[in-house]
GUKE-634494 format. One record per atom (N, C-alpha, C, O): residue in one letter; x, z, y. Coordinates in steps of 0.1 Angstrom, whole numbers, plus 5000, padded with zeros to 4 digits. Atoms other than C-alpha are relative to their C-alpha. Example, Ala and Ser with C-alpha at 12.3 -4.5 7.8 and 13.67 -1.06 7.14 Angstrom:
% GUKE-634494
pt res = A, c1 = 5009, c3 = 5000, c2 = 4988
pt res = A, c1 = 5123, c3 = 5078, c2 = 4955
pt res = A, c1 = 5009, c3 = 5000, c2 = 5012
pt res = A, c1 = 5019, c3 = 5007, c2 = 5012
pt res = S, c1 = 4991, c3 = 5000, c2 = 4989
pt res = S, c1 = 5137, c3 = 5071, c2 = 4989
pt res = S, c1 = 4992, c3 = 5008, c2 = 5011
pt res = S, c1 = 4997, c3 = 5009, c2 = 5022
This chain:
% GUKE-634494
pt res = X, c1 = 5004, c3 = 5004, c2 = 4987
pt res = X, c1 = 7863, c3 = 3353, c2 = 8436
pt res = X, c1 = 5009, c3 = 5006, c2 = 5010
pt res = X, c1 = 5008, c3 = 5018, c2 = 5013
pt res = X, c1 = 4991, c3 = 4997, c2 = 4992
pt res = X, c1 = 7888, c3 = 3356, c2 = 8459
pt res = X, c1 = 4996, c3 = 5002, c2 = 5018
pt res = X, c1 = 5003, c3 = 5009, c2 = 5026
pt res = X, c1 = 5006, c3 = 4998, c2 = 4986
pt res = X, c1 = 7865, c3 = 3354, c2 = 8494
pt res = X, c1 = 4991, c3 = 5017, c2 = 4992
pt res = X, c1 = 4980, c3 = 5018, c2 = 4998
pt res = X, c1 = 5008, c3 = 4987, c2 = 5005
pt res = X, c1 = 7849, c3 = 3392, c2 = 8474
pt res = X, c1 = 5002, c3 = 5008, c2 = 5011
pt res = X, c1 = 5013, c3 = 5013, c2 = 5015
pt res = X, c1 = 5003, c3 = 4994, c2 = 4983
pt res = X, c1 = 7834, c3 = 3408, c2 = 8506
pt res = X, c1 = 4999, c3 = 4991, c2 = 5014
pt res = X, c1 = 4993, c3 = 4993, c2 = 5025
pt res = X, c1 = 4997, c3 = 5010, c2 = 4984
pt res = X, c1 = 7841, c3 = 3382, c2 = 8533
pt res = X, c1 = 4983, c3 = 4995, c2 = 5000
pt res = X, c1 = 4976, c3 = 4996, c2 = 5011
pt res = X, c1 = 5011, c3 = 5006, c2 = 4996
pt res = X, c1 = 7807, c3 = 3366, c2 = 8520
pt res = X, c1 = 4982, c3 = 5009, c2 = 5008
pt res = X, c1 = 4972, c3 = 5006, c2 = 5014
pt res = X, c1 = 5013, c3 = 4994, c2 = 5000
pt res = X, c1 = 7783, c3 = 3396, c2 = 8523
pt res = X, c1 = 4998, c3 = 5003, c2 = 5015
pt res = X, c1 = 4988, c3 = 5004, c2 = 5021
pt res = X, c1 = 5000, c3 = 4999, c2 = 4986
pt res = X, c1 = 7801, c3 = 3403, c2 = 8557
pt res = X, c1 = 4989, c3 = 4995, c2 = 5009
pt res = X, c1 = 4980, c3 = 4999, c2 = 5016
pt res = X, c1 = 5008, c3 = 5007, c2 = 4992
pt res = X, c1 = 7791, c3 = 3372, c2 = 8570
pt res = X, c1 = 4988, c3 = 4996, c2 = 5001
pt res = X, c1 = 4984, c3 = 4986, c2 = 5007
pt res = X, c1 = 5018, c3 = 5000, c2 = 5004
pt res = X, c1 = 7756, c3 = 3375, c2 = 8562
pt res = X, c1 = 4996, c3 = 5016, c2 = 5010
pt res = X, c1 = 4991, c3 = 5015, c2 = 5021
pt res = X, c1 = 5003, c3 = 4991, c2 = 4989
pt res = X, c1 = 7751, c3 = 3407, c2 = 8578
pt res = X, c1 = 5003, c3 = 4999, c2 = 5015
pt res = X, c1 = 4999, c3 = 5004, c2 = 5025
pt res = X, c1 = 4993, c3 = 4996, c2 = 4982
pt res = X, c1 = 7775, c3 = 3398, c2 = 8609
pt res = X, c1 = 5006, c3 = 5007, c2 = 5005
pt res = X, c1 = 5009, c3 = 5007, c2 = 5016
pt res = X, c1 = 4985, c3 = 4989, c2 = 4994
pt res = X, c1 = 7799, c3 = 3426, c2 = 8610
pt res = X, c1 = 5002, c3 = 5008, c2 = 4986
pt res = X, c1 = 4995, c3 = 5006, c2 = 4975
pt res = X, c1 = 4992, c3 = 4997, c2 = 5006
pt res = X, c1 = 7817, c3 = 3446, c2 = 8590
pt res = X, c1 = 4991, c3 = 5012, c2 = 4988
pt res = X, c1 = 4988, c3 = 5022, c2 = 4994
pt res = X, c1 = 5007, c3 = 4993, c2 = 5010
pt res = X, c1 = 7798, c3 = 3465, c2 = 8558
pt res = X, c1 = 5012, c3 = 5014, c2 = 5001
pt res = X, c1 = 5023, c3 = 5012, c2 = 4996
pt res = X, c1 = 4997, c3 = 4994, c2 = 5008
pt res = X, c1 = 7809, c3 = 3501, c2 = 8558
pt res = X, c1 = 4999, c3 = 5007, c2 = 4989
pt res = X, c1 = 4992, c3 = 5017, c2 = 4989
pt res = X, c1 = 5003, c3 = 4994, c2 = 5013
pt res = X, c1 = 7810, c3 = 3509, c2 = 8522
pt res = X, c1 = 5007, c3 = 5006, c2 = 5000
pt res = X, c1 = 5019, c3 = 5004, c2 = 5003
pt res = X, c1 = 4984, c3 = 4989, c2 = 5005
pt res = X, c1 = 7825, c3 = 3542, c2 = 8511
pt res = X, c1 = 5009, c3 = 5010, c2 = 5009
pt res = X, c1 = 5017, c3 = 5018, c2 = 5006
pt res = X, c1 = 4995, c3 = 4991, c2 = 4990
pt res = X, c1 = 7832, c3 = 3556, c2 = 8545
pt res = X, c1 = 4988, c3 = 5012, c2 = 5004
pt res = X, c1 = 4976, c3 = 5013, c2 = 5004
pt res = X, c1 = 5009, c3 = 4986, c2 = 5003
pt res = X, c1 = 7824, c3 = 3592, c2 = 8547
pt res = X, c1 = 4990, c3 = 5005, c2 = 4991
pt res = X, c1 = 4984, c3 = 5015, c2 = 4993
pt res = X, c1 = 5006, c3 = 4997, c2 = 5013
pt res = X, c1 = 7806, c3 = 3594, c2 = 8518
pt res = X, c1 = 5008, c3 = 5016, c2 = 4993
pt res = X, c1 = 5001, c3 = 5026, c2 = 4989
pt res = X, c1 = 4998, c3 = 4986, c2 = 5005
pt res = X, c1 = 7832, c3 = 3625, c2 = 8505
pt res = X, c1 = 4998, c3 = 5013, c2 = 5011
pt res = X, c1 = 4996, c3 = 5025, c2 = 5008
pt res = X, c1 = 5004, c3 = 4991, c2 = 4989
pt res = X, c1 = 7827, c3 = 3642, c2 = 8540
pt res = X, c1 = 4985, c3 = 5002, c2 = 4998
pt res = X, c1 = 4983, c3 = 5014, c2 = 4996
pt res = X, c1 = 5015, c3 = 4998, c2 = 5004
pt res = X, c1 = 7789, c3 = 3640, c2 = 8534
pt res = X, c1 = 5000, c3 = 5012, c2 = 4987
pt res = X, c1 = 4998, c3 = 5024, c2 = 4987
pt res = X, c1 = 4999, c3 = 4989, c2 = 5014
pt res = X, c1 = 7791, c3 = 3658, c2 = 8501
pt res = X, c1 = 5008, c3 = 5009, c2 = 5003
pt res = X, c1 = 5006, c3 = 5018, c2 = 4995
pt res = X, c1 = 4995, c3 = 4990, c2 = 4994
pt res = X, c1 = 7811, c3 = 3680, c2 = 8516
pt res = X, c1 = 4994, c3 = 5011, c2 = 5010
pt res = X, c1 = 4996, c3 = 5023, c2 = 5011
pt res = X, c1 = 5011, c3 = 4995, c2 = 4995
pt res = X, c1 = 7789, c3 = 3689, c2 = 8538
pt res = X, c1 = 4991, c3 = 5007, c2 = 4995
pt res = X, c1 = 4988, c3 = 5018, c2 = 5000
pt res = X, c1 = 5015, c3 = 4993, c2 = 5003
pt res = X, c1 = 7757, c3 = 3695, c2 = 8519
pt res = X, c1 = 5009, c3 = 5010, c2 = 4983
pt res = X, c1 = 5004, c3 = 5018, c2 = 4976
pt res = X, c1 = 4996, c3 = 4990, c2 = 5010
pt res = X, c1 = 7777, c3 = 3711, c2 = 8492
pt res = X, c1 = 5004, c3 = 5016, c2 = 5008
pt res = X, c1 = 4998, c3 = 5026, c2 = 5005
pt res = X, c1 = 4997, c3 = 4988, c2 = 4986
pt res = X, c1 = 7790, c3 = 3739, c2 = 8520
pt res = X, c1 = 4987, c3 = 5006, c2 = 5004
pt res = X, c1 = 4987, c3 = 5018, c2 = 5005
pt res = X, c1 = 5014, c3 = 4999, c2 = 4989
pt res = X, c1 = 7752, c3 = 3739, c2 = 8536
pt res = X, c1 = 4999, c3 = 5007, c2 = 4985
pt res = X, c1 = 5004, c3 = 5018, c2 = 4984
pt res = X, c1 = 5003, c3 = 4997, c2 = 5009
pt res = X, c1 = 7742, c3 = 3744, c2 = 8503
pt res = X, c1 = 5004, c3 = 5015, c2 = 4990
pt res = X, c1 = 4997, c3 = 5020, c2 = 4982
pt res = X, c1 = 4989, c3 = 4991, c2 = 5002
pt res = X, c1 = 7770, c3 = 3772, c2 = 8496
pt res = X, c1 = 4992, c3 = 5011, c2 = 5010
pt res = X, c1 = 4989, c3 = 5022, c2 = 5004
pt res = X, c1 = 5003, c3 = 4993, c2 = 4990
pt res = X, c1 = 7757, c3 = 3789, c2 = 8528
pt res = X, c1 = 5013, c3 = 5005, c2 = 5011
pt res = X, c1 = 5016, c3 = 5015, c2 = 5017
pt res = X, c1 = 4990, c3 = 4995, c2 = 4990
pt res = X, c1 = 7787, c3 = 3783, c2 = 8546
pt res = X, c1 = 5001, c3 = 4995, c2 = 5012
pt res = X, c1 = 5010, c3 = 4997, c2 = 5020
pt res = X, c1 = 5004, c3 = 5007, c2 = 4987
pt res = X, c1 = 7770, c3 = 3761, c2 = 8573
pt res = X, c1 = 4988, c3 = 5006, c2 = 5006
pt res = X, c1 = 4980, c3 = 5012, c2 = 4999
pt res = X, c1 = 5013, c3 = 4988, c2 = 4997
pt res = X, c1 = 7743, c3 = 3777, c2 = 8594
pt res = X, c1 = 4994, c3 = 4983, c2 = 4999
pt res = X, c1 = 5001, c3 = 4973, c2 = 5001
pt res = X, c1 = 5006, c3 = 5010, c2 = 5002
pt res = X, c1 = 7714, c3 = 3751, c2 = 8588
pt res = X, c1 = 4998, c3 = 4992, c2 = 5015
pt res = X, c1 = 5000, c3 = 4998, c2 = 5026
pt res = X, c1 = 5004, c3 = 5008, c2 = 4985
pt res = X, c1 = 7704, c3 = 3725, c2 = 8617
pt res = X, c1 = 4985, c3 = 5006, c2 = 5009
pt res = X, c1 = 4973, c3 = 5005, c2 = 5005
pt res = X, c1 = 5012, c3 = 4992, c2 = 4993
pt res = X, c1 = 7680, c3 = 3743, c2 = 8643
pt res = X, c1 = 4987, c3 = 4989, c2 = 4996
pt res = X, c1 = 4988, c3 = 4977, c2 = 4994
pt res = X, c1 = 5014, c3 = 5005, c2 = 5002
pt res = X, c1 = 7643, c3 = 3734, c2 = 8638
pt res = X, c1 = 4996, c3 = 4998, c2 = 5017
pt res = X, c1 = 4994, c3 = 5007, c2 = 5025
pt res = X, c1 = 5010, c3 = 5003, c2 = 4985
pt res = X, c1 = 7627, c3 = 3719, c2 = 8670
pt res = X, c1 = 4986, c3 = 4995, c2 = 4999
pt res = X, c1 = 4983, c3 = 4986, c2 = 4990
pt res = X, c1 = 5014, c3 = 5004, c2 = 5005
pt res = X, c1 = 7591, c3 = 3715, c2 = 8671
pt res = X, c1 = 4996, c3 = 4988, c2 = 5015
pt res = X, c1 = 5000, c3 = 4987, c2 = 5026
pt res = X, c1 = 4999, c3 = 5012, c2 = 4987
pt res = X, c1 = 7579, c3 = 3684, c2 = 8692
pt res = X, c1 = 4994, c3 = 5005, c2 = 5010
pt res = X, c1 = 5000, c3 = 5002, c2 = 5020
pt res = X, c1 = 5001, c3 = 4991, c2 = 4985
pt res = X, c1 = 7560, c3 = 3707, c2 = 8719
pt res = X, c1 = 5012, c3 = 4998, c2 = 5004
pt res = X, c1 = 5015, c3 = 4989, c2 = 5011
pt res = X, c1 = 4984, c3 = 4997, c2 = 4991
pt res = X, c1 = 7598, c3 = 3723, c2 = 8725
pt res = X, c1 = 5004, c3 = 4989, c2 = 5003
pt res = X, c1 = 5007, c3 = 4987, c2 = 5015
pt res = X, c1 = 4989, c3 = 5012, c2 = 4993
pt res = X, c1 = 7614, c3 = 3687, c2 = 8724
pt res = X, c1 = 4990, c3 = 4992, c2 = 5014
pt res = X, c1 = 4996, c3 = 4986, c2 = 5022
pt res = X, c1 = 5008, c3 = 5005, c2 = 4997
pt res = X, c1 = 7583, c3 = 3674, c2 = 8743
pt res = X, c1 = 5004, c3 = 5007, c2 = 5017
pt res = X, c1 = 5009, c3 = 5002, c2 = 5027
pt res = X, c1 = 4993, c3 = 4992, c2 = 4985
pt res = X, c1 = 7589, c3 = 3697, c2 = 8772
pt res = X, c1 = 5011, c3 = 5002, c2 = 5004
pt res = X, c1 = 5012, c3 = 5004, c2 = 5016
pt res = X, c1 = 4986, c3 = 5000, c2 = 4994
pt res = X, c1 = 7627, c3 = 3697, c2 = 8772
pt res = X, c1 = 4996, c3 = 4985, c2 = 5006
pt res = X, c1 = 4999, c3 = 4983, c2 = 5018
pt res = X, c1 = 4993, c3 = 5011, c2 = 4996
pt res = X, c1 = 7626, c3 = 3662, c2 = 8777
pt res = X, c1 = 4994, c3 = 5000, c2 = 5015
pt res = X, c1 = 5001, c3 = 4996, c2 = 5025
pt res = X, c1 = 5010, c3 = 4998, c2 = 4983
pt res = X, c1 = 7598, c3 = 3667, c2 = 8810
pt res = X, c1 = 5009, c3 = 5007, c2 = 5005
pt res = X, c1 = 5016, c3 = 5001, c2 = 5013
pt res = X, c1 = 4988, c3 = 4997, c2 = 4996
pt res = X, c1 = 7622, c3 = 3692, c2 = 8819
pt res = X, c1 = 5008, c3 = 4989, c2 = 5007
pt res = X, c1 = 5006, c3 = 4984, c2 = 5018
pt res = X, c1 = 4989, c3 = 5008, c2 = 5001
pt res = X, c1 = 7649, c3 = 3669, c2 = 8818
pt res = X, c1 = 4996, c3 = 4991, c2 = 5017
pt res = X, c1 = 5001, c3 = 4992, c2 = 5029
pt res = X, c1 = 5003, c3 = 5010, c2 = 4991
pt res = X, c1 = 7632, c3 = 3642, c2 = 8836
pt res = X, c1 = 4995, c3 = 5006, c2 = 5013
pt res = X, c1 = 4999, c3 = 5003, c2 = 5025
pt res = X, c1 = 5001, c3 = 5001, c2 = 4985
pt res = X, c1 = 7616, c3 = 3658, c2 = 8862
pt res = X, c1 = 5008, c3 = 5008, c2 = 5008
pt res = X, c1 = 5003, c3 = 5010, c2 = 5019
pt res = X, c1 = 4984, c3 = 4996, c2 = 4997
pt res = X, c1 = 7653, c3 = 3675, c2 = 8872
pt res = X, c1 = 5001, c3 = 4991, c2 = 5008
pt res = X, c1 = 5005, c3 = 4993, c2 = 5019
pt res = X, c1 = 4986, c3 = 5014, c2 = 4998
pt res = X, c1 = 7663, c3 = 3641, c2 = 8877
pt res = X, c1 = 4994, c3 = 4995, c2 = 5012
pt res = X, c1 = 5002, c3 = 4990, c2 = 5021
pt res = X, c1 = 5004, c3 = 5008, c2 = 4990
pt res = X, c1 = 7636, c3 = 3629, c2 = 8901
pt res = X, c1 = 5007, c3 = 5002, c2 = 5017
pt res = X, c1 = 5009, c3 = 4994, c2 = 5026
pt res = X, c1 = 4995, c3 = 4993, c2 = 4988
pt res = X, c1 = 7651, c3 = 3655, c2 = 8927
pt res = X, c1 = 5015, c3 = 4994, c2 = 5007
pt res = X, c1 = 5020, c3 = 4995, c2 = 5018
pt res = X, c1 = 4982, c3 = 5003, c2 = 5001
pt res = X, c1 = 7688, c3 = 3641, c2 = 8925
pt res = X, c1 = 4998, c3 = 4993, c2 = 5014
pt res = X, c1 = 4989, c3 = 4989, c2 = 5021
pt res = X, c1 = 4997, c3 = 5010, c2 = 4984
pt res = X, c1 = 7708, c3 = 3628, c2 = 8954
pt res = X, c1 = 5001, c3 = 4986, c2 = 5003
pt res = X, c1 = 5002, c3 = 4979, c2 = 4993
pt res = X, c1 = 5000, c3 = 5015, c2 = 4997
pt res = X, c1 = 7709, c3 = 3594, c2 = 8970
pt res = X, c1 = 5012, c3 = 4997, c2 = 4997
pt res = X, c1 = 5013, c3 = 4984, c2 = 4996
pt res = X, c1 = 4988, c3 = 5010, c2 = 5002
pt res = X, c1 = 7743, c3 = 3588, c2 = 8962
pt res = X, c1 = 5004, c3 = 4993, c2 = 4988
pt res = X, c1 = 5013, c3 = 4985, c2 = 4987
pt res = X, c1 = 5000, c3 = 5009, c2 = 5014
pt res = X, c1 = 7739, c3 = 3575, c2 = 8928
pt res = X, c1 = 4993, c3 = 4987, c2 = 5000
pt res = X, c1 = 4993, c3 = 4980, c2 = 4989
């Protein structure tokens, strides 16, 4: 089959990455795994719940020139 890939493309509508970053991933969790990555901070939805109120109500204050 000489169209091999063109057809699955065009069924999805853009371009299938297969295979990209897949050895950076395992690189990754093999490292994490090693203890040579500090792990991804834990946020609890309270904390994100109130950064984002934070956030927004910052924003109400902003200047007119935007």
């Amino acid at each position: 089959d000489e169209l091999r890939g063109l057809k699955e493309n065009v069924i999805v509508g853009r371009l299938i990455p297969a295979g990209t970053g897949y050895a950076y991933h395992q690189d990754r969790m093999r490292r994490r795994a090693a203890g040579e990555l500090p792990a991804a901070p834990q946020v609890t939805a309270e904390d994100a719940s109130a950064s984002l109120a934070e956030l927004l109500n910052a924003g109400l204050g902003g200047s007119d020139n935007e």
